[in-house]
N, CA, C and O atoms as CSV, one atom per row, in Angstrom:
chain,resi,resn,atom,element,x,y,z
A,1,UNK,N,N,0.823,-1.195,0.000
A,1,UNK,CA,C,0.000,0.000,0.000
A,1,UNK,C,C,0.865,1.257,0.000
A,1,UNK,O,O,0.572,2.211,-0.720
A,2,UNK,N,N,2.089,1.264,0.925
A,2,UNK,CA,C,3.048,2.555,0.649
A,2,UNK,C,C,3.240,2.728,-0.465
A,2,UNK,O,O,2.599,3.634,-0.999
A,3,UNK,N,N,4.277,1.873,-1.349
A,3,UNK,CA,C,4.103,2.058,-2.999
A,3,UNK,C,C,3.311,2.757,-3.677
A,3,UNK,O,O,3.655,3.721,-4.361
A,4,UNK,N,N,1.957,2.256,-3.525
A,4,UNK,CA,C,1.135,2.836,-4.330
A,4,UNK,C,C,0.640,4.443,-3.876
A,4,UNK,O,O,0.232,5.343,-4.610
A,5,UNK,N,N,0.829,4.437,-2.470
A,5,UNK,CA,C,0.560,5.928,-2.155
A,5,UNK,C,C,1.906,6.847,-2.260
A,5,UNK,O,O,1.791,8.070,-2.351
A,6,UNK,N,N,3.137,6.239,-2.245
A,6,UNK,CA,C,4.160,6.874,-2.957
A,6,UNK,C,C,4.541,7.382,-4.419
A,6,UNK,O,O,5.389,8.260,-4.584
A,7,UNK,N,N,3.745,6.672,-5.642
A,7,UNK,CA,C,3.719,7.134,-6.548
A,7,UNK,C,C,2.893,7.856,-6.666
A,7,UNK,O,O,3.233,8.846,-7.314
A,8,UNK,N,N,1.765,7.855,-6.293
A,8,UNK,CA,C,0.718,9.005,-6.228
A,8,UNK,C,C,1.329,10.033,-6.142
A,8,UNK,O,O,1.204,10.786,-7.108
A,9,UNK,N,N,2.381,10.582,-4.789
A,9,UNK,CA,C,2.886,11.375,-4.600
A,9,UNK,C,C,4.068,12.345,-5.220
A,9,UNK,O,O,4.479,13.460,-4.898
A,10,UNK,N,N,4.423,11.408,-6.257
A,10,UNK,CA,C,6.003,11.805,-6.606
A,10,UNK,C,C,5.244,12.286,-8.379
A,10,UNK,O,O,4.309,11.687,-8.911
A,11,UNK,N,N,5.895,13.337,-8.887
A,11,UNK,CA,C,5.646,14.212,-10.344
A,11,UNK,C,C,6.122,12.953,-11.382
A,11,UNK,O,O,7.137,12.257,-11.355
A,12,UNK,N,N,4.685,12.956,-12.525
A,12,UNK,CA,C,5.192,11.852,-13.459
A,12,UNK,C,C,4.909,13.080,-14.498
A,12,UNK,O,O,4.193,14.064,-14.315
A,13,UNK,N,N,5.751,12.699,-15.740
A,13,UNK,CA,C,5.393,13.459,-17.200
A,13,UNK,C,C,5.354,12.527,-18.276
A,13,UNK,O,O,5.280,11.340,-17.958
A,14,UNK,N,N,5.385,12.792,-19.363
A,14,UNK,CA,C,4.646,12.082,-20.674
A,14,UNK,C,C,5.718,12.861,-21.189
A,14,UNK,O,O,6.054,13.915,-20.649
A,15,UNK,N,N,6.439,12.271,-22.501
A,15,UNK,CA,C,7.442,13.009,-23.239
A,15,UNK,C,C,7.677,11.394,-24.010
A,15,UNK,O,O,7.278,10.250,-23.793
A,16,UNK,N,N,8.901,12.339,-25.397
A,16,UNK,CA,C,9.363,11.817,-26.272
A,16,UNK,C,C,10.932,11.326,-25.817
A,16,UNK,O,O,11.776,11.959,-25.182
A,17,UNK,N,N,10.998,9.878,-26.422
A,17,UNK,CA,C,12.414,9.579,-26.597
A,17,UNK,C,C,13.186,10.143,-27.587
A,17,UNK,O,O,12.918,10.399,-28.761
A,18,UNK,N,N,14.141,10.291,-26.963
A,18,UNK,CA,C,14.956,11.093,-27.936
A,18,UNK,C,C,16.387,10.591,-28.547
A,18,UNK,O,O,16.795,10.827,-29.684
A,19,UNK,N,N,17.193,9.685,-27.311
A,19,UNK,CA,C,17.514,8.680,-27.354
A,19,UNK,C,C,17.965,7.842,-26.682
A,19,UNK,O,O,18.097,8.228,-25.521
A,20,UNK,N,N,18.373,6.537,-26.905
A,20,UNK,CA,C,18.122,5.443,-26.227
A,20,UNK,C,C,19.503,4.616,-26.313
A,20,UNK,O,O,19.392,3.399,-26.160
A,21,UNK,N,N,21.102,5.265,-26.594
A,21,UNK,CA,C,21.983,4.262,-26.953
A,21,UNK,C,C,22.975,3.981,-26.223
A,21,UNK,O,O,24.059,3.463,-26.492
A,22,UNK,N,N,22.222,4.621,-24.619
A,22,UNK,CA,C,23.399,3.991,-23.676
A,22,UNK,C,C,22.463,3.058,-22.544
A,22,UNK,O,O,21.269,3.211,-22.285
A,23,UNK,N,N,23.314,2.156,-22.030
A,23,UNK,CA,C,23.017,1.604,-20.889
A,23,UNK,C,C,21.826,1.569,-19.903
A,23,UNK,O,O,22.048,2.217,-18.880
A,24,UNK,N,N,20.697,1.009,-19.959
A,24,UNK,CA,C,19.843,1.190,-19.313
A,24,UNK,C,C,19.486,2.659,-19.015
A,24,UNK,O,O,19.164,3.088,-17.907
A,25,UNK,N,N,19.605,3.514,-20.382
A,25,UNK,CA,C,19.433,5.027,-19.937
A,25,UNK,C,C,18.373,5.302,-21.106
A,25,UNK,O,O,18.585,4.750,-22.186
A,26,UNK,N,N,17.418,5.995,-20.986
A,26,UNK,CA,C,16.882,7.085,-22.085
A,26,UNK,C,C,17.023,8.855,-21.832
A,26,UNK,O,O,17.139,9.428,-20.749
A,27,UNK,N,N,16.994,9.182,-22.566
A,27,UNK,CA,C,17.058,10.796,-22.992
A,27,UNK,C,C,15.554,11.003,-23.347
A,27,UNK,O,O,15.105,10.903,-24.489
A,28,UNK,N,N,14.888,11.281,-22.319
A,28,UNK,CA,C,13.205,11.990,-22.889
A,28,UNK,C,C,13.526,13.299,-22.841
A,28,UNK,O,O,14.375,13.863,-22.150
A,29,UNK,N,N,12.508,13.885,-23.919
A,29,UNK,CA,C,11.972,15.558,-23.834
A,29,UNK,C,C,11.003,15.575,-23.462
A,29,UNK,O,O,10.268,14.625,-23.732
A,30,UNK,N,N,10.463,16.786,-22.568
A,30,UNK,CA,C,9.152,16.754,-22.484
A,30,UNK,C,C,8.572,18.076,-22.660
A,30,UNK,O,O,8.928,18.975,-21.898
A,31,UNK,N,N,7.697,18.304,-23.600
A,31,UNK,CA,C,7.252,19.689,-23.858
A,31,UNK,C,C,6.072,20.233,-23.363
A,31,UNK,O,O,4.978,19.670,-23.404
A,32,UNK,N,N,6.369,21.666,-22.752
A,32,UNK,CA,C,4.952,22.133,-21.723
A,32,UNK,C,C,4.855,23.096,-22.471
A,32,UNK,O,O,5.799,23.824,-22.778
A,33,UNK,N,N,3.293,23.261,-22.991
A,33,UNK,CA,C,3.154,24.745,-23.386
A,33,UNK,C,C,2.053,25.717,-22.290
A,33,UNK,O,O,1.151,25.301,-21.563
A,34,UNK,N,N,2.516,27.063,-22.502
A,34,UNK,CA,C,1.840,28.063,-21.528
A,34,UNK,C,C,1.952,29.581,-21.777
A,34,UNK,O,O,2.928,30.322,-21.900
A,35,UNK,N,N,0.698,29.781,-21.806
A,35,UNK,CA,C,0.314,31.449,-22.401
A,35,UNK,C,C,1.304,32.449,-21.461
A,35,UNK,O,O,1.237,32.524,-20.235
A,36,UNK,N,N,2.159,33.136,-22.255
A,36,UNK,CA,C,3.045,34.477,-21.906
A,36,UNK,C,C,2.178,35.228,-21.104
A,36,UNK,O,O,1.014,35.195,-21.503
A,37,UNK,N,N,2.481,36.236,-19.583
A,37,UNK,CA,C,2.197,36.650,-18.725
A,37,UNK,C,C,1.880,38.114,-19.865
A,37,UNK,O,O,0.688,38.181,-20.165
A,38,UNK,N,N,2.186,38.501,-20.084
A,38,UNK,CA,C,1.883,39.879,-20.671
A,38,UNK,C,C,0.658,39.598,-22.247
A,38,UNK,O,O,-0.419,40.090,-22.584
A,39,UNK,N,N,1.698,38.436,-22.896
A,39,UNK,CA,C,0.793,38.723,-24.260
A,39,UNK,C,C,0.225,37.335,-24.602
A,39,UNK,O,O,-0.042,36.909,-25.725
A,40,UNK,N,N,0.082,36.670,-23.339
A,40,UNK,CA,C,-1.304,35.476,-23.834
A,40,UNK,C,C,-1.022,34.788,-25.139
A,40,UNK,O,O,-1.875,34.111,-25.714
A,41,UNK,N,N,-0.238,34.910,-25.430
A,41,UNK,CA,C,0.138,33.913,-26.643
A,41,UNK,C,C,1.055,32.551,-25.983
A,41,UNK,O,O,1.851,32.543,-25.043
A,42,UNK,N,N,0.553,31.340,-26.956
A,42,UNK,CA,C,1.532,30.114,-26.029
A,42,UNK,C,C,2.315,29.805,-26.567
A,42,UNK,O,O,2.412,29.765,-27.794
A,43,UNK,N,N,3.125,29.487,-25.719
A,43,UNK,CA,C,4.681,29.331,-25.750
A,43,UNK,C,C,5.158,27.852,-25.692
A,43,UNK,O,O,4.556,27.362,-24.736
A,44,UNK,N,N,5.867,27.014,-26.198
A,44,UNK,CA,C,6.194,25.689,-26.120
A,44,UNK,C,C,7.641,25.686,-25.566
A,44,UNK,O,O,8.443,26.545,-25.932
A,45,UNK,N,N,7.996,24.644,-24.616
A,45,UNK,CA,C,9.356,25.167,-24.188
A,45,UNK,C,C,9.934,23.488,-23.870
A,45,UNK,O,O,9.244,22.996,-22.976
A,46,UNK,N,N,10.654,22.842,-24.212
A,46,UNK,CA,C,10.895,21.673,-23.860
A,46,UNK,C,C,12.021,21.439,-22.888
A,46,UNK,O,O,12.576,22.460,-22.483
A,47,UNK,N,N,12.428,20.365,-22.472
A,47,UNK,CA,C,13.354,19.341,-21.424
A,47,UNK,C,C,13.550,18.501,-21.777
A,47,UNK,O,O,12.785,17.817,-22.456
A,48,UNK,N,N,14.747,18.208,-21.420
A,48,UNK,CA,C,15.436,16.660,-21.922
A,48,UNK,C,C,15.446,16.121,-20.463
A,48,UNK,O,O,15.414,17.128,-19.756
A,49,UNK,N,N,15.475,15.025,-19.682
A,49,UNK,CA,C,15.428,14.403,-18.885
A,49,UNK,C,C,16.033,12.975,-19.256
A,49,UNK,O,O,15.724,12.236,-20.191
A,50,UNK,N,N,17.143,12.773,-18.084
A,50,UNK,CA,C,18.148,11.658,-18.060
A,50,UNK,C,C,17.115,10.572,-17.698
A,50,UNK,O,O,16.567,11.058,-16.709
A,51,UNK,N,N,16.429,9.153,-17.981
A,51,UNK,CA,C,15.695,8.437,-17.467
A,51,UNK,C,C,16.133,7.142,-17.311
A,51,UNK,O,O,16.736,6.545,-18.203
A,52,UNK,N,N,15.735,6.424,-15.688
A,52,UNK,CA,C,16.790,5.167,-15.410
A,52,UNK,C,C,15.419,3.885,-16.893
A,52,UNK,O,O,14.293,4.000,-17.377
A,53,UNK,N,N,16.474,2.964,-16.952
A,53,UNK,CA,C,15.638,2.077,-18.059
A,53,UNK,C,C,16.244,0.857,-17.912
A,53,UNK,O,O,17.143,0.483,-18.666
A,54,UNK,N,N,15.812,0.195,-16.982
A,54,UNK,CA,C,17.025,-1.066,-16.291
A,54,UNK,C,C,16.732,-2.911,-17.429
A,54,UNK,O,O,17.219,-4.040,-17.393
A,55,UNK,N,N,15.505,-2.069,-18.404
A,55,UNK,CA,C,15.052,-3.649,-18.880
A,55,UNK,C,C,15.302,-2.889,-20.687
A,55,UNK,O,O,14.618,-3.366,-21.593
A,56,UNK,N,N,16.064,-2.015,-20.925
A,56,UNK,CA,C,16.635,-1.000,-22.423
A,56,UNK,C,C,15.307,-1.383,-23.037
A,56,UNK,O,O,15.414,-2.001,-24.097
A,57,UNK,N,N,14.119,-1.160,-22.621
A,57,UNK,CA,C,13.084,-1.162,-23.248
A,57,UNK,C,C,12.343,0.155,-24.437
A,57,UNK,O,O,11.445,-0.011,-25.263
A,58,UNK,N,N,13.050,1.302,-24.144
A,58,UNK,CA,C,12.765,2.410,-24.825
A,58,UNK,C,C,13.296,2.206,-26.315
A,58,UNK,O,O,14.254,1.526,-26.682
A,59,UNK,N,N,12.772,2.666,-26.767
A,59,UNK,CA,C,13.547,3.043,-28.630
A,59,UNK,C,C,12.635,4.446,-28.806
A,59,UNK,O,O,11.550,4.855,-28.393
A,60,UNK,N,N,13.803,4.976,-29.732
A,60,UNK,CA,C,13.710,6.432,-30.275
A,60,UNK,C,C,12.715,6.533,-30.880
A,60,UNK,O,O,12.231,5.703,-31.650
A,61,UNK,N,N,12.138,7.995,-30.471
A,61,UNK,CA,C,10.301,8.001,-30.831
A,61,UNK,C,C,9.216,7.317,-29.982
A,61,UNK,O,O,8.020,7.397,-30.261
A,62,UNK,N,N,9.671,6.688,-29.002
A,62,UNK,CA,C,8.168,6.396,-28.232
A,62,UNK,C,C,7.690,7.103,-26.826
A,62,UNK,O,O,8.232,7.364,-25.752
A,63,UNK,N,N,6.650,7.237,-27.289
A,63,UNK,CA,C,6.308,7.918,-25.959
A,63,UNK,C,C,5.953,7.408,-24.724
A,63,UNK,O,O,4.903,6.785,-24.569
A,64,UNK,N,N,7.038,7.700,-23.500
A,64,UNK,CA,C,6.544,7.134,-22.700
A,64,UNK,C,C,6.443,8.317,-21.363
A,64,UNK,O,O,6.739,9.508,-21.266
A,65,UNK,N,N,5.911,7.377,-20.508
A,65,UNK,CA,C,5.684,7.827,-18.594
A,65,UNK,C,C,6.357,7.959,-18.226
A,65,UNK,O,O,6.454,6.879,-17.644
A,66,UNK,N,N,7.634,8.775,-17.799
A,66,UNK,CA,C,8.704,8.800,-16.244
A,66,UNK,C,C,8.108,8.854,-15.209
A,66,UNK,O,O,6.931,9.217,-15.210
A,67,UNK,N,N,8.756,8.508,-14.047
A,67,UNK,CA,C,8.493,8.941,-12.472
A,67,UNK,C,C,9.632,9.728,-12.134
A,67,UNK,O,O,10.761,9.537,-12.585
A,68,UNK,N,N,9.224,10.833,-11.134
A,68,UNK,CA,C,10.669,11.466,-10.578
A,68,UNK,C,C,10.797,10.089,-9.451
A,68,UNK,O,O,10.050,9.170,-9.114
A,69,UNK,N,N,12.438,10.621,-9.043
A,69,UNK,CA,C,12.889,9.329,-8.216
A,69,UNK,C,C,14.103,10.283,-7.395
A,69,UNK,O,O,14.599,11.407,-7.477
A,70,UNK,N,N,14.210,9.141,-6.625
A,70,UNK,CA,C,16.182,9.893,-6.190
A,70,UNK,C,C,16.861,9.666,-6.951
A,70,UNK,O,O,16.606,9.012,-7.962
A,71,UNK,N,N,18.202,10.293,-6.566
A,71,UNK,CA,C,19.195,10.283,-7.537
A,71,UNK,C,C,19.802,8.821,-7.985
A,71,UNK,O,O,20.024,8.008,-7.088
A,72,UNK,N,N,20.072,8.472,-9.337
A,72,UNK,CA,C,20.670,7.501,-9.503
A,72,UNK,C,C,21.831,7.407,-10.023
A,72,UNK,O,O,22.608,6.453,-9.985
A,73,UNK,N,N,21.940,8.388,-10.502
A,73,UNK,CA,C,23.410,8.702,-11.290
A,73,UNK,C,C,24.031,10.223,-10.706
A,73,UNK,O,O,23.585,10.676,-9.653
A,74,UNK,N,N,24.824,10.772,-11.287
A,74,UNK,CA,C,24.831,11.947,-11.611
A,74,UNK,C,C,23.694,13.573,-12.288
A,74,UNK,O,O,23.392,14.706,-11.911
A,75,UNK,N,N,23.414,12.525,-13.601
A,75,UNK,CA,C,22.377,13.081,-13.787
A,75,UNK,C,C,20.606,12.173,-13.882
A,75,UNK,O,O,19.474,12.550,-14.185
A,76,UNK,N,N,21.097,11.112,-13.523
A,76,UNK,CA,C,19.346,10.364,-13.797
A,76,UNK,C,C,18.700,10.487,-12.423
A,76,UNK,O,O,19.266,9.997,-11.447
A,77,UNK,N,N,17.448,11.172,-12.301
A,77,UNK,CA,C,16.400,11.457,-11.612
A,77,UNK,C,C,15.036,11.000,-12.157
A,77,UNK,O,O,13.996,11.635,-11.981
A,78,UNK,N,N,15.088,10.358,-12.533
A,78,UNK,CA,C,13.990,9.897,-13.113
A,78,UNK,C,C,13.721,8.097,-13.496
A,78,UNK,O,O,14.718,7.478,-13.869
A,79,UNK,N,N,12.660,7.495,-13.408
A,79,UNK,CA,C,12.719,6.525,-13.688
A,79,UNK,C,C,11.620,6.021,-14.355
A,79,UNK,O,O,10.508,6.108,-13.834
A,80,UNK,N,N,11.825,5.339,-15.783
A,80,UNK,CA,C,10.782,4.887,-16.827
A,80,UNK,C,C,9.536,4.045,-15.877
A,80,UNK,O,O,9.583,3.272,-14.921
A,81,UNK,N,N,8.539,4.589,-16.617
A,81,UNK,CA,C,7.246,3.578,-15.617
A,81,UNK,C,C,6.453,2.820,-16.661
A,81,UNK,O,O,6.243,1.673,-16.263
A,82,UNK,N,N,5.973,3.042,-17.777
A,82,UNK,CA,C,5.259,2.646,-19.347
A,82,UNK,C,C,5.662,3.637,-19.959
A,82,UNK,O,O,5.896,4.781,-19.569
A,83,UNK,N,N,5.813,2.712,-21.872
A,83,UNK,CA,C,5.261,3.273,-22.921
A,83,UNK,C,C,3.327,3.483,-23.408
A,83,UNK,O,O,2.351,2.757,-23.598
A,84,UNK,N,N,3.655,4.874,-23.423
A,84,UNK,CA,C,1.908,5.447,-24.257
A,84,UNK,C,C,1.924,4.581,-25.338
A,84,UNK,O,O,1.227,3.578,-25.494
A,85,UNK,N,N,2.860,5.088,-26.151
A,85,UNK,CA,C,2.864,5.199,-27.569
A,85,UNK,C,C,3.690,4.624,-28.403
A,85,UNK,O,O,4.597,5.435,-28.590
A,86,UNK,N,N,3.910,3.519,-29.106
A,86,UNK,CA,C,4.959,2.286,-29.581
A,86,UNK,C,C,5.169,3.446,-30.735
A,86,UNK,O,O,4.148,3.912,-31.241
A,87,UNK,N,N,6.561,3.969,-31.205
A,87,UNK,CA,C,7.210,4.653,-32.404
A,87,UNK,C,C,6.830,3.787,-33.531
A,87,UNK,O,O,6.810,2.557,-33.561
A,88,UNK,N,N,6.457,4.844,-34.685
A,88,UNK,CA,C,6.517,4.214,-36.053
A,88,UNK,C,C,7.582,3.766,-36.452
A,88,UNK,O,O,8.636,4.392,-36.341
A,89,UNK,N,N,7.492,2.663,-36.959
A,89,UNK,CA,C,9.223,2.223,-37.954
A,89,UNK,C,C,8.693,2.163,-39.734
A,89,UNK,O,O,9.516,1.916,-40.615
């Protein structure tokens, strides 16, 4: 039951692989868009995010779920949870 009320708790996003050619690692982007404070026009602004991938299940172009996590590396904070979206080949 902790588990499950721990992920509840922790920030997940939806983003693109970007790539996938090291070691149980992916490279997601994730793009937020949001209307400018003055001129209401929206703005798209993306992130790359280091993501842990311990079963190299990602390939370039699919969209998947991260979880934030603790640190695992240097830079990986994040850890793959599902793919949305299987990439076209």
């Amino acid at each position: 039951m902790d588990e499950i009320n721990n992920i509840k708790n922790k920030k997940q996003l939806i983003g693109e692989v970007v790539a996938s050619s090291m070691e149980k690692t992916a490279i997601v982007k994730v793009e937020r868009r949001f209307p400018h404070r003055v001129y209401k026009k929206f703005i798209s602004k993306s992130k790359k995010y280091y993501v842990h991938d311990p079963k190299n299940i990602c390939k370039t172009g699919d969209v998947v779920r991260i979880l934030e996590s603790k640190p695992i590396s240097k830079q990986k904070r994040w850890i793959f949870l599902e793919i949305e979206k299987k990439a076209v080949k």
